[in-house]
PDB file with SEQRES, HELIX, SHEET and CRYST1 records, atoms N, CA, C and O in Angstrom:
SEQRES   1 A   55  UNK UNK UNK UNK UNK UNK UNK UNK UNK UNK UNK UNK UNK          
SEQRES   2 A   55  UNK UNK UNK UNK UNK UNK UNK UNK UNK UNK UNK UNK UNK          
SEQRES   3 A   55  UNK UNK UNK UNK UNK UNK UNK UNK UNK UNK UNK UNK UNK          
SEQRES   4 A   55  UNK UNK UNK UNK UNK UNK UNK UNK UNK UNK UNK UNK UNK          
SEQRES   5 A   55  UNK UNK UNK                                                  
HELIX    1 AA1 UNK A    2  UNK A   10  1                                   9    
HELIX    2 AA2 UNK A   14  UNK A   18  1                                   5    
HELIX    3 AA3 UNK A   29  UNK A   38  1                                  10    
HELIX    4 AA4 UNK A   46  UNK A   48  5                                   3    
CRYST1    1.000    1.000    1.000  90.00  90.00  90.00 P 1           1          
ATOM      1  N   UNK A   1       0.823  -1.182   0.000  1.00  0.00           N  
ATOM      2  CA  UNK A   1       0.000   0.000   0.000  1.00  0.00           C  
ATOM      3  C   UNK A   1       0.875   1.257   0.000  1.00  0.00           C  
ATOM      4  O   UNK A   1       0.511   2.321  -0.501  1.00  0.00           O  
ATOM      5  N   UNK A   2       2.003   1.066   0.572  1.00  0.00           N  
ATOM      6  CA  UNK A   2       2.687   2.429   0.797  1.00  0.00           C  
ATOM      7  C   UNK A   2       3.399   2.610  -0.303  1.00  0.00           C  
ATOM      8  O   UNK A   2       3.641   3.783  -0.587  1.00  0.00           O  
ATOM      9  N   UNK A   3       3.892   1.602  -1.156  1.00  0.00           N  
ATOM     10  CA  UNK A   3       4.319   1.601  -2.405  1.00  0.00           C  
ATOM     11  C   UNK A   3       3.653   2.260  -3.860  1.00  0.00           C  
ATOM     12  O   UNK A   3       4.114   2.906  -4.801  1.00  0.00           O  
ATOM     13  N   UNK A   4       2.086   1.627  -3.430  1.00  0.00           N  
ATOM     14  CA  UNK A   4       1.503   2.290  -4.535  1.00  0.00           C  
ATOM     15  C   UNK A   4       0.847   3.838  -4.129  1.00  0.00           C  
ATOM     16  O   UNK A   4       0.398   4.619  -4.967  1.00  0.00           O  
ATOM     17  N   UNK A   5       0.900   4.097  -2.616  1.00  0.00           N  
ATOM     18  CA  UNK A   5       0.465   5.833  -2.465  1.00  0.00           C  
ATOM     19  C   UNK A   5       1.794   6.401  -3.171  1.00  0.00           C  
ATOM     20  O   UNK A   5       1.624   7.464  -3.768  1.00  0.00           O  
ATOM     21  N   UNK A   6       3.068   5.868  -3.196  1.00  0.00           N  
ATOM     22  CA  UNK A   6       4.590   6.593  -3.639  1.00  0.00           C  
ATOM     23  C   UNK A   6       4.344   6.961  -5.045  1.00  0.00           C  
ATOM     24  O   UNK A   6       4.416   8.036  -5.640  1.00  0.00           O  
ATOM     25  N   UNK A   7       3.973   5.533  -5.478  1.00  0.00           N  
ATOM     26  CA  UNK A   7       3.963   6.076  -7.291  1.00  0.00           C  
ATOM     27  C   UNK A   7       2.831   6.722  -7.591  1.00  0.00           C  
ATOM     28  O   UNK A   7       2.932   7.433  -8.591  1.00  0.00           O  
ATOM     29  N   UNK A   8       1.672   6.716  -7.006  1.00  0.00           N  
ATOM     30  CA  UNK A   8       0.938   8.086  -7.169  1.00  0.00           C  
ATOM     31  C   UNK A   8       1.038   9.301  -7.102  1.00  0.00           C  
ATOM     32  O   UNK A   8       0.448  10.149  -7.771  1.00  0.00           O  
ATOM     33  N   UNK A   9       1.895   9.446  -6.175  1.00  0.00           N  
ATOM     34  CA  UNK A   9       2.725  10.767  -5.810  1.00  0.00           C  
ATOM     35  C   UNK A   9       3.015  11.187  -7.378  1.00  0.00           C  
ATOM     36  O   UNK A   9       2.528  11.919  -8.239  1.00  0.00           O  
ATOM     37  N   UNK A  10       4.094  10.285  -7.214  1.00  0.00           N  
ATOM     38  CA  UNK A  10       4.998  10.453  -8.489  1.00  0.00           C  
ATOM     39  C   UNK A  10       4.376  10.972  -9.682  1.00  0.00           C  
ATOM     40  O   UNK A  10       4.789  11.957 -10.293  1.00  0.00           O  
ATOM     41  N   UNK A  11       2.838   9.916 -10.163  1.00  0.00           N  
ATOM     42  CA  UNK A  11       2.434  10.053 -10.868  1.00  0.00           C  
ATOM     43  C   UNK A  11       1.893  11.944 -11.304  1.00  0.00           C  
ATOM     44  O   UNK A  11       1.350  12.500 -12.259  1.00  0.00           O  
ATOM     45  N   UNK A  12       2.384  12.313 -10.103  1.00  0.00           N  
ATOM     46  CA  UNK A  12       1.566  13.857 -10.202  1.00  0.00           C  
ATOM     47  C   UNK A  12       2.860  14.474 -11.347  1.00  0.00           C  
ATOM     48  O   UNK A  12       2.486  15.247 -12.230  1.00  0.00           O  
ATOM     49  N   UNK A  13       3.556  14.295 -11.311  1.00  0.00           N  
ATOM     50  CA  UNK A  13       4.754  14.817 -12.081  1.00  0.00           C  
ATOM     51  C   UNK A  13       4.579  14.078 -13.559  1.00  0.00           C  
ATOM     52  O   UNK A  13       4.681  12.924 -13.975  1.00  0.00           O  
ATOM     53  N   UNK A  14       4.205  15.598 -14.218  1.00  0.00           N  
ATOM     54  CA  UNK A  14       3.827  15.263 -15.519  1.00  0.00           C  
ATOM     55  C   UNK A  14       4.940  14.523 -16.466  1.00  0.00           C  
ATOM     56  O   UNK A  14       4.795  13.654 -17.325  1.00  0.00           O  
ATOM     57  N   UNK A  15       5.872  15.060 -16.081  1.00  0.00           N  
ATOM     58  CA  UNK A  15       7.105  14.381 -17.258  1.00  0.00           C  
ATOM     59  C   UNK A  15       7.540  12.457 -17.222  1.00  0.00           C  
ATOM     60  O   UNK A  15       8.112  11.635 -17.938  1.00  0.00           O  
ATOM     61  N   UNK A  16       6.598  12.533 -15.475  1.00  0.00           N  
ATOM     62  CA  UNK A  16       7.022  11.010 -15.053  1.00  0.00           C  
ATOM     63  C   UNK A  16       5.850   9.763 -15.080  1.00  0.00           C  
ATOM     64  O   UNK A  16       5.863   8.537 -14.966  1.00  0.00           O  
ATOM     65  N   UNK A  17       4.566  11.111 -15.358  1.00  0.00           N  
ATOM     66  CA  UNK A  17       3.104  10.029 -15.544  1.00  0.00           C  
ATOM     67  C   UNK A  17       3.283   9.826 -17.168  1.00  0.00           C  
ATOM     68  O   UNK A  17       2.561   8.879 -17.479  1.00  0.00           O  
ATOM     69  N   UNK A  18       3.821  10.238 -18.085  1.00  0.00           N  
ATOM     70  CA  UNK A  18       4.054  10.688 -19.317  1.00  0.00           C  
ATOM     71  C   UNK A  18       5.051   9.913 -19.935  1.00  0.00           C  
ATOM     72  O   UNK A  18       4.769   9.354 -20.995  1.00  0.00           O  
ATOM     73  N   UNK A  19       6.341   9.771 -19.370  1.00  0.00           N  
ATOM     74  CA  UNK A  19       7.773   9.388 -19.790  1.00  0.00           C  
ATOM     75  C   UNK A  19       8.046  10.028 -21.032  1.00  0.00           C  
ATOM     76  O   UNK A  19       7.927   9.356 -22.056  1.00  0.00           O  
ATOM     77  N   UNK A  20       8.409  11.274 -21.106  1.00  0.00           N  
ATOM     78  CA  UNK A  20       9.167  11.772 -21.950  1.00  0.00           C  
ATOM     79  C   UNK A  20      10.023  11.367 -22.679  1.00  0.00           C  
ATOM     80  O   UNK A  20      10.109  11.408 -23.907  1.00  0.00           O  
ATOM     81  N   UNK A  21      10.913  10.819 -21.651  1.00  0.00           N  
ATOM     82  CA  UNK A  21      12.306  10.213 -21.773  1.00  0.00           C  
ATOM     83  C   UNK A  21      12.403   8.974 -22.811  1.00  0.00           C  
ATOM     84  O   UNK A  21      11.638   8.018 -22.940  1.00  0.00           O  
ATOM     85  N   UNK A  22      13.700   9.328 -23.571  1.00  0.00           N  
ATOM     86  CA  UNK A  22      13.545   8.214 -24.364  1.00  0.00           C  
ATOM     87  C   UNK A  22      14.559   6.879 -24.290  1.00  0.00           C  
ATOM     88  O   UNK A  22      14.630   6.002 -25.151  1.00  0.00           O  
ATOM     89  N   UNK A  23      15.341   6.952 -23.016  1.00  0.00           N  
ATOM     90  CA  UNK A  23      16.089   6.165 -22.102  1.00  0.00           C  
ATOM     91  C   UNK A  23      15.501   5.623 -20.590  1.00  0.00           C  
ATOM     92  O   UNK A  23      14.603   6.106 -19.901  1.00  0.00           O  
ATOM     93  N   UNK A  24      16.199   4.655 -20.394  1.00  0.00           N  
ATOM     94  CA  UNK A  24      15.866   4.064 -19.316  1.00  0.00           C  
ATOM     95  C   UNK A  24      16.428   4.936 -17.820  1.00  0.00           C  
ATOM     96  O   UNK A  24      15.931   5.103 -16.706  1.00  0.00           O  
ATOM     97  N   UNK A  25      17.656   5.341 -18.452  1.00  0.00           N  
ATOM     98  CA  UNK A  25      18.110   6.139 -17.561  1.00  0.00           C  
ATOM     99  C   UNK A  25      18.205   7.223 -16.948  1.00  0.00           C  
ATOM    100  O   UNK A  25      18.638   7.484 -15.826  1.00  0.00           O  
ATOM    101  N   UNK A  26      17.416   8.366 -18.413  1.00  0.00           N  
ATOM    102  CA  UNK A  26      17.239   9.561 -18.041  1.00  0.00           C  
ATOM    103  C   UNK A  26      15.379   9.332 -17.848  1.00  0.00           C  
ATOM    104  O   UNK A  26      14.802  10.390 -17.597  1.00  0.00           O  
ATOM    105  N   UNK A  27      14.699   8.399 -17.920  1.00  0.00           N  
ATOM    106  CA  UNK A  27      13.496   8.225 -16.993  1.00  0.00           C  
ATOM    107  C   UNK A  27      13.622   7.725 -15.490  1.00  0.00           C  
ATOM    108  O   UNK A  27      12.739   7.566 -14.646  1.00  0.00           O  
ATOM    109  N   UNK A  28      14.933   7.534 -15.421  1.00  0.00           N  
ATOM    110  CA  UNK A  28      14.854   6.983 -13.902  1.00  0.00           C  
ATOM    111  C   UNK A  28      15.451   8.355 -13.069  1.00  0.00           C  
ATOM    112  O   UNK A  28      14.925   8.823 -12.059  1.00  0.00           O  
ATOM    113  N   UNK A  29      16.527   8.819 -13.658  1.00  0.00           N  
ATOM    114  CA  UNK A  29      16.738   9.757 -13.308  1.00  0.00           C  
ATOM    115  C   UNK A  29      15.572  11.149 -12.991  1.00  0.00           C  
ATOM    116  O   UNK A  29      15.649  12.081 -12.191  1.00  0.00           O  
ATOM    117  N   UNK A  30      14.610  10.812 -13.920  1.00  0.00           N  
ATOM    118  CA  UNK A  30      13.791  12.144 -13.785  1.00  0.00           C  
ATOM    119  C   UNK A  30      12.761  11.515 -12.469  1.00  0.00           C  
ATOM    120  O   UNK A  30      12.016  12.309 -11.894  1.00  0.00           O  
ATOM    121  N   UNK A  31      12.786  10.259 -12.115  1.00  0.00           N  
ATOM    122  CA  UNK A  31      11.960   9.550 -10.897  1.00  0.00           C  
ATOM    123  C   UNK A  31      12.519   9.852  -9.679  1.00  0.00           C  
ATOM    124  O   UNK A  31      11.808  10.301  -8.781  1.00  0.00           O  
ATOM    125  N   UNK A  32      14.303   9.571  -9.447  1.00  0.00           N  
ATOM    126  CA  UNK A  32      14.951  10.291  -8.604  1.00  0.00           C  
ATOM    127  C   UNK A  32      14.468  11.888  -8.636  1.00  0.00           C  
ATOM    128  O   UNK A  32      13.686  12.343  -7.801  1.00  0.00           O  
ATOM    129  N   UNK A  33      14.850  12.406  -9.353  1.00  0.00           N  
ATOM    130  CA  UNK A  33      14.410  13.807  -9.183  1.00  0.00           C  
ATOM    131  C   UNK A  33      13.305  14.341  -8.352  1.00  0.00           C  
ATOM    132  O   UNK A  33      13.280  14.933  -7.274  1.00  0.00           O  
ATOM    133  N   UNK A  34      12.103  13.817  -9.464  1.00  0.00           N  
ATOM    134  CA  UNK A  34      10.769  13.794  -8.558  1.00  0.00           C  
ATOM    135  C   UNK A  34      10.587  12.937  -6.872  1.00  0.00           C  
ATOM    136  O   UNK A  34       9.897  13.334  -5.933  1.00  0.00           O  
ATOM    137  N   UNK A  35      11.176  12.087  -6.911  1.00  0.00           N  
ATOM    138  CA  UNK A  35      11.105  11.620  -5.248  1.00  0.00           C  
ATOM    139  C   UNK A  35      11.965  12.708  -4.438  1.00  0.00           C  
ATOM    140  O   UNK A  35      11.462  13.228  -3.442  1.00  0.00           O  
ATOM    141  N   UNK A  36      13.027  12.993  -4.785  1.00  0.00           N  
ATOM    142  CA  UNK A  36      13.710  14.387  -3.355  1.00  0.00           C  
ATOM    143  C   UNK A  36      13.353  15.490  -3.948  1.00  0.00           C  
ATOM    144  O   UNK A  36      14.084  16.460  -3.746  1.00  0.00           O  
ATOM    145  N   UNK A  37      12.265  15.657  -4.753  1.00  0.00           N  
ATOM    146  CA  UNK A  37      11.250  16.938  -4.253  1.00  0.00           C  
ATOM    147  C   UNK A  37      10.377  16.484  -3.740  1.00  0.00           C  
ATOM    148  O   UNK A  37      10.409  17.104  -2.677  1.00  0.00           O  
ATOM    149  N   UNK A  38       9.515  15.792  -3.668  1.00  0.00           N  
ATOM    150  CA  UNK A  38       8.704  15.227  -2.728  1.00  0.00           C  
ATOM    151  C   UNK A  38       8.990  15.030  -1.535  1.00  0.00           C  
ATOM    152  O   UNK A  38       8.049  15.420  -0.844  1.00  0.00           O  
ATOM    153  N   UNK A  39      10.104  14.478  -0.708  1.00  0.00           N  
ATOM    154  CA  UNK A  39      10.516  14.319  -0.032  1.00  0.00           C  
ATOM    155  C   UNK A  39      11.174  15.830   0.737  1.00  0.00           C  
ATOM    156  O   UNK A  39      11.037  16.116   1.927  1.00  0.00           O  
ATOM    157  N   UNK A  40      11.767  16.505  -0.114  1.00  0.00           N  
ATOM    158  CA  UNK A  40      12.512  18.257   0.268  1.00  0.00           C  
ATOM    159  C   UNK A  40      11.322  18.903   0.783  1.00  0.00           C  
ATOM    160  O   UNK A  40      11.249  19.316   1.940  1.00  0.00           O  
ATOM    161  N   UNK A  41      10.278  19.003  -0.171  1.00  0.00           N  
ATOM    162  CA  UNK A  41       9.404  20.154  -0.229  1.00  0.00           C  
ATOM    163  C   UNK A  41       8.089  19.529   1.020  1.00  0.00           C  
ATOM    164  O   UNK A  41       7.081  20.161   1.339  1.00  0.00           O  
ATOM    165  N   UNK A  42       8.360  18.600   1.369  1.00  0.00           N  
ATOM    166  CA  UNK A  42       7.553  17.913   2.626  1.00  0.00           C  
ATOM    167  C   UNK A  42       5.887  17.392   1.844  1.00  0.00           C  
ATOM    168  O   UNK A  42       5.599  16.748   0.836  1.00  0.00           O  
ATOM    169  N   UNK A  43       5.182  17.989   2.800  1.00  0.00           N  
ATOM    170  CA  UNK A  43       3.788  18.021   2.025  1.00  0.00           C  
ATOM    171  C   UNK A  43       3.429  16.441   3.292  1.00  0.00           C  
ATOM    172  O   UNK A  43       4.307  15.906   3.970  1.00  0.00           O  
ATOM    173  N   UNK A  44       2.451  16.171   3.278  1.00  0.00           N  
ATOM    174  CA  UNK A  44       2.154  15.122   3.450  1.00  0.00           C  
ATOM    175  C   UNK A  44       2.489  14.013   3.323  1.00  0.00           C  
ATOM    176  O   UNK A  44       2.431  13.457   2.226  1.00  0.00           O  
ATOM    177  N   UNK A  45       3.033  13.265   4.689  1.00  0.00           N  
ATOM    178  CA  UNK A  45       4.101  11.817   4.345  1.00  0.00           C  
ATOM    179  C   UNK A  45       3.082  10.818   4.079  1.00  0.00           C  
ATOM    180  O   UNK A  45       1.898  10.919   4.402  1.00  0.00           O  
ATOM    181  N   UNK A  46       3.657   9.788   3.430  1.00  0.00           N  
ATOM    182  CA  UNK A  46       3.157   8.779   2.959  1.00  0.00           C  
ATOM    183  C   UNK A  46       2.420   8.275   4.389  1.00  0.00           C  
ATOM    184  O   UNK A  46       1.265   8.676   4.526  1.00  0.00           O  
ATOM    185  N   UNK A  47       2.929   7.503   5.382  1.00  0.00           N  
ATOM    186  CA  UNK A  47       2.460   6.993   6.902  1.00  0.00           C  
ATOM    187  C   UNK A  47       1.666   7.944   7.399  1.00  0.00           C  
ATOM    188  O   UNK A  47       1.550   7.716   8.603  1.00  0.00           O  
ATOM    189  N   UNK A  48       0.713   9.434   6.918  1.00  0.00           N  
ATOM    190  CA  UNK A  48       0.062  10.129   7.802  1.00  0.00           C  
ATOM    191  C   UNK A  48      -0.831   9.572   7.222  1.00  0.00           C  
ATOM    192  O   UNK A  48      -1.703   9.389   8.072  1.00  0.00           O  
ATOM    193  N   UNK A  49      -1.240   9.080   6.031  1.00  0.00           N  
ATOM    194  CA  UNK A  49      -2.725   8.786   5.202  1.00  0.00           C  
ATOM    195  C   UNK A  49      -2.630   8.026   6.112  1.00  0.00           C  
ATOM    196  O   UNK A  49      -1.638   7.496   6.614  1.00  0.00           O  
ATOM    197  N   UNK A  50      -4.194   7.929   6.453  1.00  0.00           N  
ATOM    198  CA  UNK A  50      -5.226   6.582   7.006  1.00  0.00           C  
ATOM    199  C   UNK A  50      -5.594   5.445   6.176  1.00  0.00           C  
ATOM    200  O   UNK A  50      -6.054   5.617   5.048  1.00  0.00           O  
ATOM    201  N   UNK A  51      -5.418   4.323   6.667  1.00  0.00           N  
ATOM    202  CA  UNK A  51      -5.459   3.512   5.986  1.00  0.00           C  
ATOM    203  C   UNK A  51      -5.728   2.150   7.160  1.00  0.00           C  
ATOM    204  O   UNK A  51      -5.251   2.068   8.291  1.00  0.00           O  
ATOM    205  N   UNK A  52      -6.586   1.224   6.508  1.00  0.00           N  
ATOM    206  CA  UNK A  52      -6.913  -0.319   7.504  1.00  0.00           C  
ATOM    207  C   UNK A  52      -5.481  -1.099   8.093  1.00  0.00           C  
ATOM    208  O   UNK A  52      -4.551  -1.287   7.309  1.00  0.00           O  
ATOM    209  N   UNK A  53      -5.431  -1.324   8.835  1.00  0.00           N  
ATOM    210  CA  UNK A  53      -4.285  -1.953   9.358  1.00  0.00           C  
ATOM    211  C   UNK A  53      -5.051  -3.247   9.648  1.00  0.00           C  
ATOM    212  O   UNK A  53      -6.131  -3.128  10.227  1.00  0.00           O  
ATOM    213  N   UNK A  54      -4.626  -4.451   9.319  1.00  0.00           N  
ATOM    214  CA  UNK A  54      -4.976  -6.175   9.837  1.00  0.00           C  
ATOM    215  C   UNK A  54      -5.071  -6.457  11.078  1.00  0.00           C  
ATOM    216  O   UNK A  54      -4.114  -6.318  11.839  1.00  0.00           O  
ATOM    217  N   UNK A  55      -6.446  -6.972  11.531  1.00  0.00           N  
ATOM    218  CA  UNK A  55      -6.264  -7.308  12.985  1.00  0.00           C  
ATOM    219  C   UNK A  55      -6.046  -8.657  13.169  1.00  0.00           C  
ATOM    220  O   UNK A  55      -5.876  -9.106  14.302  1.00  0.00           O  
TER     221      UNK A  55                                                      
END                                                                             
């Protein structure tokens, strides 16, 4: 679950819901990118969403 709230994130970044890129590397690179702005610019962490936990 926390995996797929990440790449949603991600997905907000047009160049990375899109893939511009016409390498493997400068699309991964533009994924790095987009994760330490996400991460820099704060915003809402992944672990604050609510979500069912298994009893």
């Amino acid at each position: 679950n926390l995996i797929e709230r990440m790449f949603g994130r991600l997905k907000d970044w047009r160049r990375i819901a899109t893939r511009y890129d016409r390498s493997a590397h400068a699309c991964m690179s533009a994924i790095c990118i987009a994760a330490t702005g996400i991460f820099r610019l704060g915003g809402p962490s992944l672990e604050e969403t609510p979500f069912k936990t298994p009893s």
